[in-house]
C-alpha positions in Angstrom: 56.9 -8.5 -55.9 58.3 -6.3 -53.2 60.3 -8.1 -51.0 61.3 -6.1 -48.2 64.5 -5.0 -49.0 65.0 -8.7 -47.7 67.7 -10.5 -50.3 65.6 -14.1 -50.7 62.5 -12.8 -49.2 59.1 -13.7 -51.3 56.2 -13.1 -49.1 53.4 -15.4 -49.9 50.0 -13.6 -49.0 47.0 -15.3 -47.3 43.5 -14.2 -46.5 41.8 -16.2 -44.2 41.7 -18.7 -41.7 41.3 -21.4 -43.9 43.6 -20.1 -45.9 46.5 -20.1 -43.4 45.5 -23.4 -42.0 45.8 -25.0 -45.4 48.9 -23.4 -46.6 50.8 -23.6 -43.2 49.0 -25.2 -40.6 50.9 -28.6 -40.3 54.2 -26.7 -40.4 53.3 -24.5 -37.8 51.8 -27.6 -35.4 55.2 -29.3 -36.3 56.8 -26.3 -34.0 54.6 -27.1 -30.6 57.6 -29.0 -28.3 60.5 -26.9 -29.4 62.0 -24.3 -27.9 62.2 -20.9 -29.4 66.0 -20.2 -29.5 66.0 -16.7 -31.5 63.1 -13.9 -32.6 64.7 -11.2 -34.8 63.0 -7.7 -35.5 64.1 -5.5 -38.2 65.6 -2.6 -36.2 66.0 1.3 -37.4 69.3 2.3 -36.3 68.3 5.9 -36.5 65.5 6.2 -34.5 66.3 2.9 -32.4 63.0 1.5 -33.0 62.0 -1.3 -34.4 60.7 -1.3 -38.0 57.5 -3.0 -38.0 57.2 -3.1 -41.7 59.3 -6.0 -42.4 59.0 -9.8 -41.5 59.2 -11.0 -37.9 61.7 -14.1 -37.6 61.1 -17.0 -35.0 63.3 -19.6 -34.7 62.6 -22.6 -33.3 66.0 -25.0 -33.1 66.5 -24.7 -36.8 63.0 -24.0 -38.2 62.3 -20.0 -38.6 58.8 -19.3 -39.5 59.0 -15.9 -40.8 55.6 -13.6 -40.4 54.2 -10.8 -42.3 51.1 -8.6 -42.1 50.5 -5.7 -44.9 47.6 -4.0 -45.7 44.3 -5.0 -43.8 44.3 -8.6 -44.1 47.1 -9.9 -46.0 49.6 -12.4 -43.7 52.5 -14.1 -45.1 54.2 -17.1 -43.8 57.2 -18.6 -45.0 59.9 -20.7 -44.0 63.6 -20.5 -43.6 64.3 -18.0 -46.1 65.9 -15.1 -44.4 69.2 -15.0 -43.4 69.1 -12.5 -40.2 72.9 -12.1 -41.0 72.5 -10.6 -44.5 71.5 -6.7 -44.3 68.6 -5.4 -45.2 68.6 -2.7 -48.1 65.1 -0.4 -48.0 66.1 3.1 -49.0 65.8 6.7 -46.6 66.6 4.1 -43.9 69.6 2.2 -41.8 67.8 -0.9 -40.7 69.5 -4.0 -38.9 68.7 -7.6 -38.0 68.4 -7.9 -34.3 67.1 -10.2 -31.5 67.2 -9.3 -27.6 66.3 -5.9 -28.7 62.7 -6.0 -26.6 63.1 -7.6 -22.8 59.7 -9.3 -23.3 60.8 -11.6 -26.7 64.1 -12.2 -24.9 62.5 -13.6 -22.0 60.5 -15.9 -24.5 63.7 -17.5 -25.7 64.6 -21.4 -23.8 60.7 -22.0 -23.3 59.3 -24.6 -25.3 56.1 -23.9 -27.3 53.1 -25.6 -26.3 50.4 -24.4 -29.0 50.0 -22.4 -31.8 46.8 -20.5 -32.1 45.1 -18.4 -35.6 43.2 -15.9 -33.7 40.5 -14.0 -36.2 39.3 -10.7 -35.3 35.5 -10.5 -34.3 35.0 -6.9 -33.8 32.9 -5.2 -35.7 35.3 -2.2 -37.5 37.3 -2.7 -40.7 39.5 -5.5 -39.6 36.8 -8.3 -38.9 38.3 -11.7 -40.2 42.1 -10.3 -40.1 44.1 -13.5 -39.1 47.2 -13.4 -36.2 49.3 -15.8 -35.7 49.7 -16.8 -31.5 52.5 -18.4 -29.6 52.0 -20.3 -26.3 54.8 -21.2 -24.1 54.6 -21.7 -20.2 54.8 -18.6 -19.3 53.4 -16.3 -21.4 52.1 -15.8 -25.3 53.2 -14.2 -28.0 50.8 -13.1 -30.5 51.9 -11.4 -34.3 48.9 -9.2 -35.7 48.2 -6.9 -38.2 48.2 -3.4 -36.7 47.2 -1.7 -40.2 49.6 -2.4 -42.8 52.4 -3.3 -40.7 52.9 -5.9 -37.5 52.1 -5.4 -33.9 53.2 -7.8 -31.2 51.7 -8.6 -27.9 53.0 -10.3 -25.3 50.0 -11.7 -22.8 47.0 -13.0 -23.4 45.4 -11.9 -26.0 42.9 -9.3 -27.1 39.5 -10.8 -26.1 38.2 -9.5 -29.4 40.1 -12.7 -30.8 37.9 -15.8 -31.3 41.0 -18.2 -30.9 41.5 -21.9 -33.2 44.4 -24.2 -32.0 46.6 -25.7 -33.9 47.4 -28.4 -31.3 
């Protein structure tokens, strides 16, 4: 199993709302009231970018949920098992645990979540049923998708495209 170059990092890989929502679902409602104190990025030092192959961290006051999208519809979830301190060997590349890297997550950290929502993809291209994993606070969302193999983040209400399922 590739892990990411990620020392203790086994992605576990979900299809499916019902999928995530068995596998995860509690954990992640356990989350809504606590505040999100860190989200780390994998960063490549070279092209100062982030590297949006790798596993997004959130922590929430001691609980990191650690997300994952590859190919079209896999998503992995797991829990505290990256240490953001430890490097991250993938060769051809100098990559980096960092947070505050992107004004938009920084300005996340402090608010307390107040939902978490699986948004499934309804359009009608190759990516119908993909699963992404949404973040409310009280003043804005953050949602984790697949963006073809790799993560994408928004930060905003989400794409409309999204039929949305709280967690609440």
């Amino acid at each position: 199993m590739f892990d990411f170059g990620i020392e203790s990092y086994r992605p576990q890989w979900l299809n499916g709302r019902s999928a995530v929502v068995a596998g995860h679902g509690q954990q992640l409602r356990a989350l809504i009231g606590r505040p999100l104190t860190h989200a780390w990025l994998v960063w490549d030092v070279q092209d100062s970018e982030w590297f949006s192959d790798c596993p997004v961290l959130l922590d929430f006051t001691g609980e990191q949920v650690e997300i994952n999208h590859a190919k079209f519809d896999d998503l992995s979830i797991t829990w505290n098992t990256v240490d953001p301190h430890q490097p991250v060997q993938w060769p051809d590349f100098d990559l980096q645990w960092r947070h505050g890297t992107r004004p938009e997550l920084h300005a996340l950290q402090g608010q307390v979540l107040q939902d978490v929502e699986l948004l499934e993809w309804t359009g009608s291209d190759m990516a119908q049923g993909t699963v992404a994993v949404s973040f409310r606070f009280p003043r804005s969302q953050l949602t984790i998708f697949n963006a073809l193999d790799e993560n994408g983040l928004t930060v905003g209400p989400p794409e409309s495209r999204y039929q949305r399922h709280s967690l609440r």
